[in-house]
N, C-alpha and C positions, 0 to 999 in steps of 0.2 A: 504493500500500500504506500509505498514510497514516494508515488507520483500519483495518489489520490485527486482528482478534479484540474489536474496539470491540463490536462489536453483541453476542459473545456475554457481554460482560460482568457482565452478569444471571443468565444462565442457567450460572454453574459451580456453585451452591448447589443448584437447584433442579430443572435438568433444562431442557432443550432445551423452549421449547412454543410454539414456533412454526406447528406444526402448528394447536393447539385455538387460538392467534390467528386465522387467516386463516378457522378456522371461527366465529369469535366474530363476525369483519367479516362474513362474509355472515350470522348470524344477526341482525346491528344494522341490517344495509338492511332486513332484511326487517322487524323491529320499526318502524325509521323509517318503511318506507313504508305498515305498516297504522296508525301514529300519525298521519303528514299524510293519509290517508284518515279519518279519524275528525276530527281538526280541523274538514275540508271538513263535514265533514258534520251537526255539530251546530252549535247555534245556537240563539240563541233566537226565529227568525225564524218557524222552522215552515220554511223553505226545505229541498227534500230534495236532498240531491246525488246518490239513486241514479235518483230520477225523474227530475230534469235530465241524467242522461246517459244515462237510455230516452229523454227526449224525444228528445235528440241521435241515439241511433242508426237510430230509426226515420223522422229527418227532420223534427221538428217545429222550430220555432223557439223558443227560451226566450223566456219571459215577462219584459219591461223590471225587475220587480223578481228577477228569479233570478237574471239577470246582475250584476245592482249585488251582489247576496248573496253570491254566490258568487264572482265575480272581481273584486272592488270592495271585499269589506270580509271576510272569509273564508281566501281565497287571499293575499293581502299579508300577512296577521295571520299565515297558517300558515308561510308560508317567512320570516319577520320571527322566528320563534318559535324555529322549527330553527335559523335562523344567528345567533342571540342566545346560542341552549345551545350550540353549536360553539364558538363564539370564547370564550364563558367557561369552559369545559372545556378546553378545550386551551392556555387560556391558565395554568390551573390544574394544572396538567399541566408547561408548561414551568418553572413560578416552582419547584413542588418539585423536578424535574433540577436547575435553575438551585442551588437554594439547597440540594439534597441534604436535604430536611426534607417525609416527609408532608403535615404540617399547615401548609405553605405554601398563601399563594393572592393572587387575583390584587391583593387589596386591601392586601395585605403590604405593599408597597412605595408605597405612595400612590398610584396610579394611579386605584380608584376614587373615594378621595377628594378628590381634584382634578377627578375628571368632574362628583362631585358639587357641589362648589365652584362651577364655573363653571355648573353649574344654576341653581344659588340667586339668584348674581349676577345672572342674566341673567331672572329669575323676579321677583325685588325691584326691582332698577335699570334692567329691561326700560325703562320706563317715562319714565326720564332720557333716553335716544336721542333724537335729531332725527326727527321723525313723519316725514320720506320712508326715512330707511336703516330704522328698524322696522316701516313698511311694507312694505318691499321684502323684507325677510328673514320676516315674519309669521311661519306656526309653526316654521320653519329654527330661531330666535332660543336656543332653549333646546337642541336638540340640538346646534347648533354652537358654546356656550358651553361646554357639554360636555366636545364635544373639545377644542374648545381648552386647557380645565381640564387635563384628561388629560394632553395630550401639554405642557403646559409643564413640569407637576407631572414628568413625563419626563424632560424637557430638565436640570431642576434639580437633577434627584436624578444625575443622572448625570456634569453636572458638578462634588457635591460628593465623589462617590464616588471618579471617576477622578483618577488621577494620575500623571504619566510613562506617558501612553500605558494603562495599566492600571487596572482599573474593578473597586475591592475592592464582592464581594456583602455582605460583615458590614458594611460603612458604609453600603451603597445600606441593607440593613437600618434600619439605624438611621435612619438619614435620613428615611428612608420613615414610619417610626412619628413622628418630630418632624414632620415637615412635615404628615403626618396630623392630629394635633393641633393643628397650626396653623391647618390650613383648616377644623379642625372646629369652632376658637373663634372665628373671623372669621366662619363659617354661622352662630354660633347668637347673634354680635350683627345679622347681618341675618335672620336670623329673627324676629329681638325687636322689628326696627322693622317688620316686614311686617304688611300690612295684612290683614281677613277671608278676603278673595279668594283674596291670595296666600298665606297659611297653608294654605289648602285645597288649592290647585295643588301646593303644598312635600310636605304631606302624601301625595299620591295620589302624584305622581312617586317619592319616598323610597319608595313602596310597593314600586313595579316595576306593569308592566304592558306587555303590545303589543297591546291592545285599541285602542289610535289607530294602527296600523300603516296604512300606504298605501302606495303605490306610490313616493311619490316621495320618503320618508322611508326605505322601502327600498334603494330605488338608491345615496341616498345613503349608508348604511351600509354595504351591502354590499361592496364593493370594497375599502373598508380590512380588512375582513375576511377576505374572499378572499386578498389581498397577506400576511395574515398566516398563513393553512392552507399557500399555497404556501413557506411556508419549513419545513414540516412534512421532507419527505426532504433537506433540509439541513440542517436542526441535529439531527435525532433520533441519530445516534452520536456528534455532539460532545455529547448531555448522555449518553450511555454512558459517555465515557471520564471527564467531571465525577463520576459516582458514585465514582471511586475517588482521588478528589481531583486538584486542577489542577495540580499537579509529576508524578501519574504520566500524567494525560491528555495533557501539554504532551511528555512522553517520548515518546508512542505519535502523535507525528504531529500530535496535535489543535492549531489554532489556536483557543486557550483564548478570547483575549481576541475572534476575533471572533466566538464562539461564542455568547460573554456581551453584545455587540453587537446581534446579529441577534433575541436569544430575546428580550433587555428590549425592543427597537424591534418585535417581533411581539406581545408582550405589551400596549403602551401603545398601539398601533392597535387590535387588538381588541376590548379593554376599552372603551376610549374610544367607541367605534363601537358597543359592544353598550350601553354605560351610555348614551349619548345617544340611540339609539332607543329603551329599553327602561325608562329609569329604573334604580334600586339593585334587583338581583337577589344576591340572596347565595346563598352555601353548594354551587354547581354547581359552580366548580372544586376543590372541595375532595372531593367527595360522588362525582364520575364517573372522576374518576383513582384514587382511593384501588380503588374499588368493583372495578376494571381490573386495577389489581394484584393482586389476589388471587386473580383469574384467569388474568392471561398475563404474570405477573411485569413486571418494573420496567426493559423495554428499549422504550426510546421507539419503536424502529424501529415497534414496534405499537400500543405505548401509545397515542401521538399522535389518528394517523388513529382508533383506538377509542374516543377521548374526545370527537373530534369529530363521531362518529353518534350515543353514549349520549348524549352532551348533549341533543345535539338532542333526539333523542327524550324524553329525561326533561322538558327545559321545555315541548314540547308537551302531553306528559302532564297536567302543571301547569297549562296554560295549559286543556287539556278539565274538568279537574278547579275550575278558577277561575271557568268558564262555567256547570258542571252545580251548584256544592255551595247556592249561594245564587238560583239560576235562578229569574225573569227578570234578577235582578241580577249583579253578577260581583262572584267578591274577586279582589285584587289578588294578583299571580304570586308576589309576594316575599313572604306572606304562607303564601302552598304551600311556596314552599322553605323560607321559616325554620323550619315545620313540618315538614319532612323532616329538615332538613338540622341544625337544632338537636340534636337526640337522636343523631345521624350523629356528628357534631363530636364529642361526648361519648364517644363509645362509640369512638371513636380515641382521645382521650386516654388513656381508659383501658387501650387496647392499646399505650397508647405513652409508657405513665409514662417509662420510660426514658431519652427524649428529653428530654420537660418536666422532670424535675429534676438536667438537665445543667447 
């Protein structure tokens, strides 16, 4: 009974809506799965996915280029896309429980800009490495700078936050926003010494994109990500009882501190794994939680899992819409969000003066 009336936490203002949740969840597979069918399917190839699976039913064999199109460069990009918009929605998702503030997200606390740090580095001074270990790591080099970025930039904010055992969110705050800056003045004196090449590399990466998605840059992502959804039914009531602050959460049973543990170490996996396959993707965990709440109010037990099919589905969206608006060329995904998700941003604030001039 430790999380006793946790969950209804939300719902004494608003009304019980738990019901239009679990129907919102089956409306988002069903969105998701006509979005990764539409993925598959366009292209600039000319390759068609509905004739490739008439050839299949009626026994013909696919053609050596449908295969490559289709399960080679297609299908990686599609499920690369979906679990890029999960883990940065739902990471969006827990940093507002976490920090009790809408307008939180995942880049709040430095997380992306330490993934994006250890890009740069490894984009710039790639090049310093001993020719067999930068061999051996070839395109790994910049995704796993990445993370690494990420999860140090982690490590250190959390070390300056905690103390006696206890990990203040208004210092990780703060911290977050200094260390941000930090890693954002250290990029822009190695931007300064980078050469044509790599200007242009810095540039498209900062875009966002999973137009280089593969197989073995997904595999590689994905399980940190996965590690991070499955903590989904274990923190969603410890951030119910966080909404009514952490002396009455810590009264009602909740283990606050490993609450705030679990969320920032699901948060810095994520992120880190979604920003080194994908490059800088903004504006998703702020755009697909918000968008949720105002549907099935503000109890994680739904939130969560709902953030993590709208994602998906919304960066797929972006990712069809980056394919089609300049086709045979593509723009860059973070160029669709900033475009959604810019006028989004705004149009909270202004639902949310309130907050902003606390």
């Amino acid at each position: 009974m430790a999380y006793a009336g946790v969950s209804s936490v939300a719902d004494t203002t608003e009304g019980d809506r738990s019901q239009t949740a679990h129907r919102l969840t089956y409306v988002l597979l069903g969105v998701l799965a006509v979005a990764m069918l539409a993925s598959l399917a366009i292209g600039a190839s000319g390759t068609s996915l509905w004739q490739a699976l008439w050839d299949v039913a009626r026994g013909a064999e696919l053609s050596l280029r449908d295969r490559v199109v289709l399960f080679d460069i297609r299908l990686p990009r599609t499920l690369m896309a979906a679990a890029v918009g999960a883990a940065l929605a739902v990471s969006g998702a827990m940093m507002q429980g976490l920090f009790r503030n809408p307008l939180a997200d995942p880049g709040l606390i430095g997380v992306s800009a330490g993934a994006g740090f250890g890009a740069i580095v490894a984009i710039v001074l790639g090049g310093m490495l001993p020719l067999a270990l930068s061999d051996a790591l070839g395109y790994y080099l910049v995704p796993l700078a990445a993370f690494l970025g990420s999860w140090a930039t982690t490590l250190i904010l959390y070390r300056v936050s905690t103390r006696k055992g206890r990990t203040s969110v208004a210092t990780m705050l703060l911290a977050g926003i200094g260390l941000g800056a930090l890693t954002g003045a250290v990029s822009g004196i190695l931007i300064y010494i980078a050469d044509d090449a790599q200007l242009r590399t810095l540039t498209f990466w900062g875009m966002g994109s999973v137009a280089g998605a593969t197989w073995s840059k997904f595999w590689t992502a994905v399980p940190l990500i996965a590690v991070a959804m499955l903590t989904i039914p274990f923190i969603a009531k410890g951030l119910n009882g966080l909404a009514l602050g952490e002396a009455a959460a810590s009264h009602m049973g909740i283990d606050v501190q490993r609450t705030k543990n679990v969320a920032i170490l699901a948060v810095a996996a994520a992120v880190g794994a979604a920003v080194a396959a994908s490059g800088g993707i903004g504006f998703v965990g702020i755009v697909v939680p918000h968008l949720l709440r105002l549907a099935v109010g503000p109890d994680h037990t739904y939130l969560l899992r709902n953030s993590a099919l709208l994602g998906a589905a919304l960066l797929l969206v972006a990712d069809i819409i980056s394919r089609m608006i300049i086709a045979p060329a593509e723009l860059p995904i973070g160029i669709i969000m900033a475009v959604i998700g810019g006028p989004f941003f705004l149009w909270i604030l202004l639902r949310r003066r309130g907050i902003v001039d606390m």
